[in-house]
DSSP file (Angstrom, degrees, kcal/mol; ACC not computed):
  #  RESIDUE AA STRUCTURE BP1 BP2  ACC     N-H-->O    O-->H-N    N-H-->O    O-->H-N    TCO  KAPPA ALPHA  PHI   PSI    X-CA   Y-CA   Z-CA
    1    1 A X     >        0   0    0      0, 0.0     4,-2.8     0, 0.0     5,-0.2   0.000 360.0 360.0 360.0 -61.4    0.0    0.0    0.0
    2    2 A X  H  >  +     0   0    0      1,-0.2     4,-0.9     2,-0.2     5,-0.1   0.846 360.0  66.5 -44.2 -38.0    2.7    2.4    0.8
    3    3 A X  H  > S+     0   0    0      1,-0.3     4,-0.8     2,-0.2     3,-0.2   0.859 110.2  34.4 -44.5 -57.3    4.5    1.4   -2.2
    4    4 A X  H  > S+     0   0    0      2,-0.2     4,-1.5     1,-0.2    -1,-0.3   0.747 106.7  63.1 -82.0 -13.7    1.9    2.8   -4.4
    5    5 A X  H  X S+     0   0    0     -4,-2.8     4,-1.5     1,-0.2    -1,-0.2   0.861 106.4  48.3 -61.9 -24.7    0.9    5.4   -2.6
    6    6 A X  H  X S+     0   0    0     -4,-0.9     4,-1.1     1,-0.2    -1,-0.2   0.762 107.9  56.7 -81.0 -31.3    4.3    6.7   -3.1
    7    7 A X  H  X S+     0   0    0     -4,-0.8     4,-2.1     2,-0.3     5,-0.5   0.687 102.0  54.5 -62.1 -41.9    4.0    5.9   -6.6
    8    8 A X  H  X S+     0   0    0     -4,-1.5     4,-1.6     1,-0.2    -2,-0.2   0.959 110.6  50.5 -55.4 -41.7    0.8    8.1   -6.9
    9    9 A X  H  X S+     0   0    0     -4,-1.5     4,-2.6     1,-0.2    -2,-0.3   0.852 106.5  45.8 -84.5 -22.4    2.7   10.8   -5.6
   10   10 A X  H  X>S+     0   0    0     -4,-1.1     4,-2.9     2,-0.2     5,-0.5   0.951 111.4  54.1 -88.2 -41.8    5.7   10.9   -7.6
   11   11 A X  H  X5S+     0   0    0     -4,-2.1     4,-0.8     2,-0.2    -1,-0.2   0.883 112.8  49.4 -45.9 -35.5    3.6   10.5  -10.9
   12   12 A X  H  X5S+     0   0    0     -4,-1.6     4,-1.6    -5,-0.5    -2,-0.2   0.994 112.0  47.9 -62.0 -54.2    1.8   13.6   -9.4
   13   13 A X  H  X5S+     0   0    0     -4,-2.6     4,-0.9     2,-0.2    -2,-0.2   0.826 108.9  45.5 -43.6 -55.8    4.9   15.1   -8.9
   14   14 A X  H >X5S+     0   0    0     -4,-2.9     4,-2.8     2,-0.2     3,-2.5   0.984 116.1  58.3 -62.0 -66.1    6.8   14.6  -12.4
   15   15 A X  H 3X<S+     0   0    0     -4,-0.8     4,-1.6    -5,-0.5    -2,-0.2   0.647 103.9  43.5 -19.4 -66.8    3.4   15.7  -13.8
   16   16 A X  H 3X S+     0   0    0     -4,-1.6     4,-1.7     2,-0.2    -1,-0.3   0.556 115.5  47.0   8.2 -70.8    3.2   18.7  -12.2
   17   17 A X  H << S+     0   0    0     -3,-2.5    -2,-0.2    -4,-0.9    -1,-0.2   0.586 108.0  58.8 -92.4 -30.5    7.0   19.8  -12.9
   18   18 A X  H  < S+     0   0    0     -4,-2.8    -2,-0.2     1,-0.1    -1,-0.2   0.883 117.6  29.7 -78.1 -38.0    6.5   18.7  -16.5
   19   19 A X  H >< S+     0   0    0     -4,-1.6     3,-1.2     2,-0.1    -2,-0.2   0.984  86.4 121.7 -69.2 -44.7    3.2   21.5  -17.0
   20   20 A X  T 3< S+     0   0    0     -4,-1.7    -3,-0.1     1,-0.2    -4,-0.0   0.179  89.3   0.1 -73.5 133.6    4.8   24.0  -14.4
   21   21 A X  T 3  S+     0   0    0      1,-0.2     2,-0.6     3,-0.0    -1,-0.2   0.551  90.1 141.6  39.9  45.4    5.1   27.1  -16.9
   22   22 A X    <   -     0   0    0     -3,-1.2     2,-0.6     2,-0.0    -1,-0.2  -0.802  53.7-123.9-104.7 136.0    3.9   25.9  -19.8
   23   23 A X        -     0   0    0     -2,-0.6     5,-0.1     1,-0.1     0, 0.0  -0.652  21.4-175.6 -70.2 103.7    1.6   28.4  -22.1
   24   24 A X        +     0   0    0     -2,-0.6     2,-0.4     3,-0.0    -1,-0.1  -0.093  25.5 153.5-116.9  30.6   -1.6   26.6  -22.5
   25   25 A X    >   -     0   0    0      1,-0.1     3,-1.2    24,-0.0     4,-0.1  -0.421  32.7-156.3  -4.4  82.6   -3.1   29.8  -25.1
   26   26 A X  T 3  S+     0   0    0     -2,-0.4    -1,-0.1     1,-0.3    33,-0.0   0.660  97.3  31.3 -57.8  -3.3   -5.4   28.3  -27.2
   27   27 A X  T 3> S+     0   0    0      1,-0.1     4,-1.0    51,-0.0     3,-0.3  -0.631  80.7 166.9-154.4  61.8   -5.0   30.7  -29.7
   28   28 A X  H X> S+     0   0    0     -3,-1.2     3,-3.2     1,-0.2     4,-2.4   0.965  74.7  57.4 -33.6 -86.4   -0.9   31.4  -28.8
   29   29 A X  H 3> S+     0   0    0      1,-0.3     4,-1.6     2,-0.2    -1,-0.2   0.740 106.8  47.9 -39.8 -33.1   -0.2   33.6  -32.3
   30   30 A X  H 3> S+     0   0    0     -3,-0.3     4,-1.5     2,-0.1    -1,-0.3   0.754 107.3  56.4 -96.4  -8.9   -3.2   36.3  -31.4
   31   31 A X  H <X>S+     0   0    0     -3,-3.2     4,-1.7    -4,-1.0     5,-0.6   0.872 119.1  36.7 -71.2 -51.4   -1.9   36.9  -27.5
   32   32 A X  H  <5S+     0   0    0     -4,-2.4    -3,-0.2     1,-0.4    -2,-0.1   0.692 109.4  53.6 -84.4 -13.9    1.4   37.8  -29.2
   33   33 A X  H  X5S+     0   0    0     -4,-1.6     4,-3.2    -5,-0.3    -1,-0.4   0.699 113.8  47.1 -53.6 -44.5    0.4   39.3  -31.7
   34   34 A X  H >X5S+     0   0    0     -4,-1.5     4,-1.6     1,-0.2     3,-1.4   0.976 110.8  49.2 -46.4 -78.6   -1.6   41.4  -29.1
   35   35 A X  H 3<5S+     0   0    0     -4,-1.7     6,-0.2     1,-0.2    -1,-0.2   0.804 110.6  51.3 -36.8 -32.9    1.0   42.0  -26.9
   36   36 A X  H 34<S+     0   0    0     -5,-0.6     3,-0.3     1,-0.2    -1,-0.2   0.912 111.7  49.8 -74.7 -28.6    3.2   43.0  -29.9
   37   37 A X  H << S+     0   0    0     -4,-3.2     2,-1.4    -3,-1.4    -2,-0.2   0.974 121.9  26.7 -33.4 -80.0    0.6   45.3  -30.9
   38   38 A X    ><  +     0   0    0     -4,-1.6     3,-2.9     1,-0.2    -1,-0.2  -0.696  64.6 176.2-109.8  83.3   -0.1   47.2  -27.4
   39   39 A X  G >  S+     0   0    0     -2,-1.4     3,-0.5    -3,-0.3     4,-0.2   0.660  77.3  67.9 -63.6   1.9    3.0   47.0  -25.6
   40   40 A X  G 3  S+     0   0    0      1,-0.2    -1,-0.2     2,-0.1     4,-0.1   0.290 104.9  37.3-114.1   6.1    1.5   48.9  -23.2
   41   41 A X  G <> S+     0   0    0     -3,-2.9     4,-1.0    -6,-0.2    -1,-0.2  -0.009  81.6 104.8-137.7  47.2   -0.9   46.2  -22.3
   42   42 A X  H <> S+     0   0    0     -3,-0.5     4,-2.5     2,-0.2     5,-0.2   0.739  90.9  40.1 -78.1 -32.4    1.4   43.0  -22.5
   43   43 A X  H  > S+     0   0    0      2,-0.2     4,-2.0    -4,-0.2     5,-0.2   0.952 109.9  51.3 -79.3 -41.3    1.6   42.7  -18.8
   44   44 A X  H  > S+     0   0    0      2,-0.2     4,-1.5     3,-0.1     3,-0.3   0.957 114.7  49.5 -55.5 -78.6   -1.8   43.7  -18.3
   45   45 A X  H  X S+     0   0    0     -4,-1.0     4,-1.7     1,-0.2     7,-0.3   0.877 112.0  58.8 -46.0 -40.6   -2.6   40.1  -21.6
   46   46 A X  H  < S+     0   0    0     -4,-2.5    -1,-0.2     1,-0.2    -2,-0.2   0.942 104.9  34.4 -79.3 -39.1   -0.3   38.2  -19.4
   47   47 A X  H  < S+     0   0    0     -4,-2.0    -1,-0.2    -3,-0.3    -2,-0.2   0.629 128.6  49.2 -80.2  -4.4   -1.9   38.1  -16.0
   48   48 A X  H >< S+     0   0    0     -4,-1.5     3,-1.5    -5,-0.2    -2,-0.2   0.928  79.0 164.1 -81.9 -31.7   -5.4   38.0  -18.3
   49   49 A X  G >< S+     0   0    0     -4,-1.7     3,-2.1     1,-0.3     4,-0.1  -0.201  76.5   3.5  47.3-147.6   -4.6   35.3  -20.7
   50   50 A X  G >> S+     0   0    0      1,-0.2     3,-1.1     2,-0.2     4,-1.0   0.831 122.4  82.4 -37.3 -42.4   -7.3   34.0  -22.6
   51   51 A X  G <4 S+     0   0    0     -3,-1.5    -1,-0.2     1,-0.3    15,-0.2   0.851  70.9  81.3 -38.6 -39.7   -9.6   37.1  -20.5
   52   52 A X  G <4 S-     0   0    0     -3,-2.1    63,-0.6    -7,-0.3    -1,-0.3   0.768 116.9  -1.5 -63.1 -40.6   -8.6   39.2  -22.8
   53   53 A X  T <4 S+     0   0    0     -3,-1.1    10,-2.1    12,-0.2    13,-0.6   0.795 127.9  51.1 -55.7 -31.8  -11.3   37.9  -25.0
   54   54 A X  B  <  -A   62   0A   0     -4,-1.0     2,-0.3     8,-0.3     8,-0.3  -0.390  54.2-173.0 -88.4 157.0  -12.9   35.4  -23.4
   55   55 A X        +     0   0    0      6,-4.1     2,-0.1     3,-0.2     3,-0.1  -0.976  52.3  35.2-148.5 164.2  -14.6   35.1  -19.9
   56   56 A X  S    S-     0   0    0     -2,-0.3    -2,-0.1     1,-0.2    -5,-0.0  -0.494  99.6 -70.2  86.5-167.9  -16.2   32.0  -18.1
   57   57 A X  S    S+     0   0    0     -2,-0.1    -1,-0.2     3,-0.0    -3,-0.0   0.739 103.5  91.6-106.4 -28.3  -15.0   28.6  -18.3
   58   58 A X  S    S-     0   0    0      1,-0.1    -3,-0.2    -3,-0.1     3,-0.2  -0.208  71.7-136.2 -53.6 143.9  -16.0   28.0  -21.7
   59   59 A X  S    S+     0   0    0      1,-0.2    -1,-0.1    -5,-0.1    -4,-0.1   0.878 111.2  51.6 -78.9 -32.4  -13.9   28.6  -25.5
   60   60 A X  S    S+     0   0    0      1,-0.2     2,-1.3    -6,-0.1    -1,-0.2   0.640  75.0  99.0 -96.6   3.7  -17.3   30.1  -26.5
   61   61 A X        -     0   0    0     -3,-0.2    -6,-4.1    -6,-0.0     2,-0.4  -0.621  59.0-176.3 -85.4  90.8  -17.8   32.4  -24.0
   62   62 A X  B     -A   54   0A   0     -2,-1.3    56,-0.3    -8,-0.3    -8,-0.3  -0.651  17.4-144.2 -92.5 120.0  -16.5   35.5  -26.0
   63   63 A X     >  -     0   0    0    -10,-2.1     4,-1.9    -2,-0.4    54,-0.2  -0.448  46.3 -86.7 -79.5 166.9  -16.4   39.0  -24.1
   64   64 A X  H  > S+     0   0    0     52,-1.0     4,-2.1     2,-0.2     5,-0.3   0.836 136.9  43.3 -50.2 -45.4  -17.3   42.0  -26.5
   65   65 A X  H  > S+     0   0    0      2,-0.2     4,-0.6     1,-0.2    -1,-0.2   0.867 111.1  56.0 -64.2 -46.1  -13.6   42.4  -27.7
   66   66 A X  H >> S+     0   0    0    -13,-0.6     4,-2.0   -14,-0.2     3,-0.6   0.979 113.2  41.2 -42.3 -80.2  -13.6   38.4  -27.9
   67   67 A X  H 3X S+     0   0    0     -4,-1.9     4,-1.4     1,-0.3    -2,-0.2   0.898 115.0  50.1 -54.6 -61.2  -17.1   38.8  -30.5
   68   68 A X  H 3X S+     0   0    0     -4,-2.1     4,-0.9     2,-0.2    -1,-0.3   0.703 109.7  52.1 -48.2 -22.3  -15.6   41.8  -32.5
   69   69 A X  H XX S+     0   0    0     -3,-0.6     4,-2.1    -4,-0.6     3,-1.8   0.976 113.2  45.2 -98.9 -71.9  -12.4   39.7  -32.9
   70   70 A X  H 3< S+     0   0    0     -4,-2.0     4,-0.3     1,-0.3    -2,-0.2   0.714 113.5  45.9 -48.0 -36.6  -14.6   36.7  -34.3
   71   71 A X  H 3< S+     0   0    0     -4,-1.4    -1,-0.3     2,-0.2    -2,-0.2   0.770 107.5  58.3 -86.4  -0.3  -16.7   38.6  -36.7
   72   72 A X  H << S+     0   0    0     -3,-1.8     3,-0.2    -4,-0.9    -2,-0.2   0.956 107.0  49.0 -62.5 -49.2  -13.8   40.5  -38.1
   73   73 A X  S >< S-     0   0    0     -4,-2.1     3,-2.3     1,-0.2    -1,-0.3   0.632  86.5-177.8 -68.9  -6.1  -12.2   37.2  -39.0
   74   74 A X  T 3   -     0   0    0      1,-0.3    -1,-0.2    -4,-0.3    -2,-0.1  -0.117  68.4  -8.9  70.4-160.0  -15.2   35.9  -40.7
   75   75 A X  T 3  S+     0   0    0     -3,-0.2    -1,-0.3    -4,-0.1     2,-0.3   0.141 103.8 112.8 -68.8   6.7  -14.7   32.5  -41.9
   76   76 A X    <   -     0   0    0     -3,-2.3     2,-0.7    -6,-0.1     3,-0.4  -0.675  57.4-153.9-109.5 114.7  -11.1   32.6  -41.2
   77   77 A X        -     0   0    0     -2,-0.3    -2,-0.1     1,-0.3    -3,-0.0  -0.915  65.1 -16.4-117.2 130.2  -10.4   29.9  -38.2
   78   78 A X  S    S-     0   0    0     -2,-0.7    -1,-0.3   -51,-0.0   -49,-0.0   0.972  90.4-140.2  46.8  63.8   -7.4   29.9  -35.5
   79   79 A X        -     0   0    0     -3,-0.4   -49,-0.1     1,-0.1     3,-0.0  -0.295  24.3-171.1 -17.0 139.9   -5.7   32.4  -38.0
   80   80 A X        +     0   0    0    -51,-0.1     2,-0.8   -50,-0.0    -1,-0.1  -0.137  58.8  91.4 -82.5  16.3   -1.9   31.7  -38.2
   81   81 A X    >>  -     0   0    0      1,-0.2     4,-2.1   -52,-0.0     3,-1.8  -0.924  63.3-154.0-120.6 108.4   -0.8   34.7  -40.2
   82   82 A X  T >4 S+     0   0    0     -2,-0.8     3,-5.0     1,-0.2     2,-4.5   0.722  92.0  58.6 -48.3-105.1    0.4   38.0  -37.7
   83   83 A X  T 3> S+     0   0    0      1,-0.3     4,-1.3     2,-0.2    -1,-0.2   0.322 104.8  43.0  12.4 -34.2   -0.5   40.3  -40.5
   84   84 A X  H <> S+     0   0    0     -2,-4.5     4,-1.4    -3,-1.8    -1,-0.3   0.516 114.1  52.5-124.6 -19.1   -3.6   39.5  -40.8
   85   85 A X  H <X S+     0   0    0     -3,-5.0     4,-1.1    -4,-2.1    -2,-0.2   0.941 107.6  49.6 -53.7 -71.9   -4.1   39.4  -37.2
   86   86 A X  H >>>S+     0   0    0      2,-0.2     4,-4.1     1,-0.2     3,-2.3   0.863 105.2  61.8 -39.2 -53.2   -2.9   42.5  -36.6
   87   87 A X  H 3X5S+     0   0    0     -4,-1.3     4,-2.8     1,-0.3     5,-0.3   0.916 109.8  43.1 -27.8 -76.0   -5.3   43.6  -39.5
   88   88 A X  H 3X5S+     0   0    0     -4,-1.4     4,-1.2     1,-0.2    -1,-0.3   0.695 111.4  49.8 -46.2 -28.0   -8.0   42.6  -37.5
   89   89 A X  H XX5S+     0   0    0     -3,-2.3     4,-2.7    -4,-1.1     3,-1.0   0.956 114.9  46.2 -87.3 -67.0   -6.8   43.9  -34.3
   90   90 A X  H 3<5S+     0   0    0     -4,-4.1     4,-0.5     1,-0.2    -2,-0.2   0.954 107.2  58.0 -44.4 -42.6   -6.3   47.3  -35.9
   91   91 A X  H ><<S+     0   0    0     -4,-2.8     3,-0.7    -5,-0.6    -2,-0.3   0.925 106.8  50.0 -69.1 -28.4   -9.7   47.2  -37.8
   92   92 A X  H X< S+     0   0    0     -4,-1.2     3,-4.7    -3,-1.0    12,-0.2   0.953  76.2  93.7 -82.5 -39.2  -11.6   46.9  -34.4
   93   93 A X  T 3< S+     0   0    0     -4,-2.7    12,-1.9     1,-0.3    -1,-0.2   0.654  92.3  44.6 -11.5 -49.5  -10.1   49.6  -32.5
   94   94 A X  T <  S+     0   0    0     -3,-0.7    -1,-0.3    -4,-0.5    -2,-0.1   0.374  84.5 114.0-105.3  31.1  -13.1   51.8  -33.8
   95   95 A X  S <  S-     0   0    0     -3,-4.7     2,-0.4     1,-0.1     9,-0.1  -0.025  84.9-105.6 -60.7 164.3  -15.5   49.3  -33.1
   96   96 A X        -     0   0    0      7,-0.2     7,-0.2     8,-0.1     2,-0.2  -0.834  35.1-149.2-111.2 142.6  -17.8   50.5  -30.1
   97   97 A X        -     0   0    0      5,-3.1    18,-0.1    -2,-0.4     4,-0.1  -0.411  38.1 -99.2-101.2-172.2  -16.6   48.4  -26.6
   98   98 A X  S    S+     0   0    0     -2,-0.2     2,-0.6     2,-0.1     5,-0.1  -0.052  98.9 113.3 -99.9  26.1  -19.6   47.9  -24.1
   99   99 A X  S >  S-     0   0    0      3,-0.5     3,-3.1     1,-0.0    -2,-0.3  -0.832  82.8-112.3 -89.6 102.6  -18.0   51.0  -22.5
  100  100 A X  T 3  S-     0   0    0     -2,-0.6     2,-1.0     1,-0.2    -2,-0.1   0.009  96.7  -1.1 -39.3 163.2  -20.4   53.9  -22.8
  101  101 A X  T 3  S+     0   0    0      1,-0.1     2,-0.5    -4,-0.1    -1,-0.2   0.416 114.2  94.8  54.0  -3.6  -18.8   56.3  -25.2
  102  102 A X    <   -     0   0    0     -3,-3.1    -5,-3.1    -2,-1.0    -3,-0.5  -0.913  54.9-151.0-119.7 143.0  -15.6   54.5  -25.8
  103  103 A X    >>  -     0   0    0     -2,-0.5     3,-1.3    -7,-0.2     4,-0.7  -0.793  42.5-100.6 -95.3 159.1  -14.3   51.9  -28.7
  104  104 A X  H 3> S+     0   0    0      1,-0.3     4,-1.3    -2,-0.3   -11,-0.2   0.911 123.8  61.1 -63.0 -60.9  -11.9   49.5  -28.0
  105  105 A X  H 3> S+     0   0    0    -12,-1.9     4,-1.2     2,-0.2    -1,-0.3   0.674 102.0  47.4 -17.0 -60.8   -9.5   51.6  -29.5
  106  106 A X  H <> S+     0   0    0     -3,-1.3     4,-0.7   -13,-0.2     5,-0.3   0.934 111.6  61.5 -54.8 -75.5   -9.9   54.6  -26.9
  107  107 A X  H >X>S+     0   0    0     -4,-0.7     3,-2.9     2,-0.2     4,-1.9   0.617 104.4  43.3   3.0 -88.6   -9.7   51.5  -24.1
  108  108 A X  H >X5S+     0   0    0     -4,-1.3     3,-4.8     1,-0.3     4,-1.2   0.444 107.3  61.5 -52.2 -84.9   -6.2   50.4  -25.0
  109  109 A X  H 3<5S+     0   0    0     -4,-1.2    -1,-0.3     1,-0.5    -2,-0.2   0.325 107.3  48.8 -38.9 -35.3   -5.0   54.1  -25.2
  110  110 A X  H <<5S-     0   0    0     -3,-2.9    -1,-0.5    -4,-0.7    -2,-0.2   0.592 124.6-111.8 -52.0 -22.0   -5.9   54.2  -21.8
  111  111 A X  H <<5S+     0   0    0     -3,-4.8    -2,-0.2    -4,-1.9    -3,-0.2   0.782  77.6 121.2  76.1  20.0   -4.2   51.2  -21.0
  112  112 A X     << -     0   0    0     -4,-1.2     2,-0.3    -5,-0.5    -1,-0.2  -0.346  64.3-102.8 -80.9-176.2   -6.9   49.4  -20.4
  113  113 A X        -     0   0    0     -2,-0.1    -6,-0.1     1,-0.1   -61,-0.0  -0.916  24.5-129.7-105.7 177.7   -8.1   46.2  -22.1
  114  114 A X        +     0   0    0     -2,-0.3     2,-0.3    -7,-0.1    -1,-0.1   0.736  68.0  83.0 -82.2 -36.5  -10.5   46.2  -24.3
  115  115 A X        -     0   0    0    -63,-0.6     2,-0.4   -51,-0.1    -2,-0.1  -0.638  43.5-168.7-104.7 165.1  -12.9   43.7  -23.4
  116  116 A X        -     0   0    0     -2,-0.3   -52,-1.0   -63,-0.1   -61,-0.1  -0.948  25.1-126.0-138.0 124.0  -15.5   43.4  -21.3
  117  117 A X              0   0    0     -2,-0.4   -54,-0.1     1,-0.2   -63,-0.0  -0.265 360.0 360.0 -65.8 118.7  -17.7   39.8  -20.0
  118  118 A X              0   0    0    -56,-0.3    -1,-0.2    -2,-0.0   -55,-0.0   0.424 360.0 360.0 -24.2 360.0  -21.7   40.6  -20.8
């Protein structure tokens, strides 16, 4: 019994050591593109992750910046071209946020981020 218990733990362990700081960004290539975009909110995208579009536990639970980002791109799915990220990124800025009176655009010029969970 001990044998294996010890066994659990060290599989636990390795586990564990093997994830620890690994980027789990379902969609890697538009964070870094963000960040490279608004350096002035990369730190601010890192402690958000996924938040910055999304909220909830769910991939389809898209915050407003999250939905703008999805109809820009159309038919286009898990993009792999920066360029054409960035296009997108740049093309919502004058998108209206769920911020009275602001578009995502003002947002990040604040230094804020852009989206915000319904």
């Amino acid at each position: 019994m001990r044998k294996s218990l010890w066994s659990v733990g060290a599989v636990a362990l390795a586990m564990s050591v093997m994830s620890a700081g690994q980027n789990v960004d379902a969609r890697p290539g538009y964070a870094k593109v963000f960040k490279d975009t608004y350096a002035n909110l990369a730190e601010k995208a890192d402690e958000a992750k996924c938040g910055v579009c999304h909220f909830g536990s769910k991939k389809t639970d898209r915050n407003d910046y999250g939905v703008a980002m999805s109809k820009a791109f159309g038919d286009i799915k898990n993009c792999k071209d920066d360029a054409k990220i960035k296009e997108v990124l740049t093309k919502i800025e004058a998108d209206k946020s769920s911020t009275e009176g602001k578009t995502f655009g003002d947002l990040i010029k604040a230094g804020e981020l852009p989206g915000k969970a319904p």
